[in-house]
Residue, then its C-alpha position, 0 to 999 in steps of 0.5 A: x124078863x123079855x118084854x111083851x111082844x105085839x104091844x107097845x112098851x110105854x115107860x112110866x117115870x113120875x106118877x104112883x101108879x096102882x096095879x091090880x094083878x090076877x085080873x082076867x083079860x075080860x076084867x082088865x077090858x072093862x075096869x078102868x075107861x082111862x089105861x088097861x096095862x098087860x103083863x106076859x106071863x105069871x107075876x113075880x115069883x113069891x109075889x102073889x098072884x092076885x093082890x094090889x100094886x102101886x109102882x111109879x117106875x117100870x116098864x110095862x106094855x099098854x094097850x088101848x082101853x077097850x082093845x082086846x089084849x093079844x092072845x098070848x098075854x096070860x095075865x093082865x094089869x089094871x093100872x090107875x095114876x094116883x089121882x084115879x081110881x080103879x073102877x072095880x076092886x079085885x077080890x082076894x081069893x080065899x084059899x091063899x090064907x094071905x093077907x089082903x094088901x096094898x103095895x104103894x111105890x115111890x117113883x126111883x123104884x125100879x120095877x125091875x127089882x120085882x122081876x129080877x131078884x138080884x136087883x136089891x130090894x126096895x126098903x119097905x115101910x109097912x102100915x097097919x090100920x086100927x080097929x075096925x079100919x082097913x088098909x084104905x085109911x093109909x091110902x093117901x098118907x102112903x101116897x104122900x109118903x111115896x111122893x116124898x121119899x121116891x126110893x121106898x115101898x109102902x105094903x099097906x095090909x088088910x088085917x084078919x076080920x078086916x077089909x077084904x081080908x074077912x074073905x080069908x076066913x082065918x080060924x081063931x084065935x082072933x089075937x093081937x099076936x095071931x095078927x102080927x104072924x099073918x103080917x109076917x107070913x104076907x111079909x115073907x110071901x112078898x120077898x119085901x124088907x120091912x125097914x119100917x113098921x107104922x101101926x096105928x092103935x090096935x096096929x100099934x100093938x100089932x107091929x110090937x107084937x111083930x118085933x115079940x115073935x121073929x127076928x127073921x124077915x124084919x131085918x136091922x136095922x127096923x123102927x117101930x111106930x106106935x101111933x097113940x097107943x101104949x105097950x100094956x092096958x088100954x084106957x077107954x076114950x073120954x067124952x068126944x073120943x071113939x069108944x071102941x069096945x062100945x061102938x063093936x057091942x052096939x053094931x054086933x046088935x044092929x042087923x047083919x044088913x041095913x037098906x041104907x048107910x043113913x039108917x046106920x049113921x043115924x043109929x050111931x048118933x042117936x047112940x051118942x057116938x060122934x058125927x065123925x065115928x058114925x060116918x066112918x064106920x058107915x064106909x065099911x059098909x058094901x052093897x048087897x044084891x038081893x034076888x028076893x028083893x027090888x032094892x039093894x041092901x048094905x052088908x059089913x065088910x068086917x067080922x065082928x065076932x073076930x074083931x070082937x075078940x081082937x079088941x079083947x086081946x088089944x086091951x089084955x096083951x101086954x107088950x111092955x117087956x118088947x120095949x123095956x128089953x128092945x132087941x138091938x137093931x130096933x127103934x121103937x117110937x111111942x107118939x101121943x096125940x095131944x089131945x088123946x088125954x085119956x089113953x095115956x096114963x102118967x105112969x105109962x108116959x114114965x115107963x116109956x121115958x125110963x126105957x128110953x134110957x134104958x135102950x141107949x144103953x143096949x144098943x137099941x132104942x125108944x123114943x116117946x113123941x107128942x102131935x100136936x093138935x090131933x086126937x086119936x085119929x092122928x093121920x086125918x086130925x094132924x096129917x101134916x104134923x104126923x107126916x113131919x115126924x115120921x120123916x125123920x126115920x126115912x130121911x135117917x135111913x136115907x143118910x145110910 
């Protein structure tokens, strides 16, 4: 691809970067007070239209902030270093029927590989959130990981019902099953090569689920990761952990909106819900205008109908014959957060050992883990921790 002409290329070497395509020459002009970056000409092919970037190496054009782009630059990119942030969030359309997402690049990836496709693809190491999360939960580990391992590419994704994917409005059923094909559909849209799939919870079972349903596009060899989570029931949390089926029935009877996210952290305290919980779930809340009113309210960003369903489905799916049978090529790794005590019965952690062995001998594998000092929330309890045991598995792929 020919550079853009009447701007002054500028290459960026070390920082991750994040892009937003699909913005308007307006927005660009007005998003960001630091840098406004334009592209000509549409995105990549098979790359949507309208989604979020990070990349660290490329050469793009700038222009100043505040400048009007020129004329024949058709579409825009609004970039912000890793230690920024976009001052607006760019809206997924809702007739793309595609997942909302993050695409996080470490520094050697070339962005050349997006434009030209005989270049190699980038290996690929997908993250999926939990139950009422969102992609923004796996922001600044991607980030972590991205510095660390220069070479790969993080898509971190906004599951149906979730984050700006709610805007998607995807008919049921809200299922495990029916979340990972949304994730292998975005997967193929992209043209990316998942090497690596990190699902968190409810992610967990999703990634499983995504190994369950197709060979094709995620290649051999892939490592799964199932972070505190197991392959069949699913255990409700004890004292002082997240009681999710409880915390979704209680905010389905609170008002569709509040004036304030006090007015809901102080309804989860009151409801026994943790300190911790009550202020996490109040980021899901997004302000409102309203014409009829002198001041704004607060709205979710979820459907918690959806996710409502979707944690039905989480506590029925059972996914023990993916990992009893694993397909070869595939490494799946169980980790148990140490003090998760009661999300994992003795009988599952055996299971799990029994496959271990099982998987050696086909070819494949399972391994189980245990991180230390951390709850079910491992990549905020135990980050450095869950950051030393995931880079195995890119380490491993880098010795290839």
């Amino acid at each position: 691809m020919s550079e853009p002409s009447g701007v002054l290329p500028t290459t960026v070497n070390e920082s991750t970067a994040i892009i937003l395509f699909g913005a308007s020459s307006s927005e660009a002009a007005h998003s960001s007070p630091t840098r406004s970056w334009c592209l000509e000409g549409p995105p990549p092919r098979g790359i949507l239209k309208r989604g979020v970037y990070a990349f660290s190496s490329g050469r793009l054009s700038s222009s100043s902030a505040g400048k009007a782009p020129t004329a024949n630059v058709n579409r825009c990119v609004n970039m912000a270093l890793v230690d920024e942030r976009p001052s607006r969030s760019l809206q997924m359309p809702t007739n793309t029927g595609v997942l909302a997402y993050d695409l996080v690049q470490g520094a050697l990836v070339r962005w050349n590989s997006l434009m030209d496709k005989s270049v190699p693809d980038p290996p690929t190491a997908v993250l999926l959130h939990g139950i009422l999360g969102c992609r923004k939960n796996w922001g600044s580990f991607a980030r972590r990981l991205g510095q660390e391992f220069p070479m790969w590419q993080f898509l971190l994704v906004d599951l149906r019902c979730h984050g700006e994917s709610t805007m998607l409005m995807k008919h049921g059923p809200h299922t495990v099953a029916s979340a990972a094909l949304d994730v292998l559909k975005l997967v193929r849209q992209l043209r990316v090569t998942p090497r690596v799939l990190i699902g968190h919870s409810f992610g967990g079972k999703v990634a499983l689920s995504m190994v369950e349903q197709a060979a094709k596009p995620l290649a051999r060899p892939v490592r799964v990761w199932v972070l505190d989570a197991t392959p069949g029931k699913v255990r409700p949390g004890g004292h002082g952990e997240d009681r999710p089926g409880e915390l979704i029935a209680f905010l389905s009877r609170m008002p569709k909106q509040v004036s304030s996210k006090r007015e809901v952290v102080e309804a989860l305290l009151r409801e026994g819900f943790s300190p911790d919980v009550s202020q996490w779930v109040a980021t899901n809340l997004r302000r409102t205008e309203d014409s009829g009113s002198s001041s704004p309210g607060f709205s979710w960003v979820f459907d918690l109908n959806g996710i409502s369903d979707m944690y039905r489905s989480y506590e029925e799916t059972n996914l023990w014959k993916v990992v009893e049978d694993v397909p070869r090529g595939v490494h799946v790794n169980f980790l148990k957060a140490e003090r998760s005590l009661h999300r994992w019965a003795l009988e599952d952690i055996q299971r799990i050992h029994a496959a271990e062995e099982l998987a050696a001998e086909e070819g494949a594998g399972v391994q189980m883990h245990v991180l230390e000092d951390a709850g079910h929330w491992v990549h905020t309890d135990n980050p450095d921790g869950l950051f030393r045991i995931l880079s195995s598995t890119f380490h491993g792929f880098q010795k290839r």
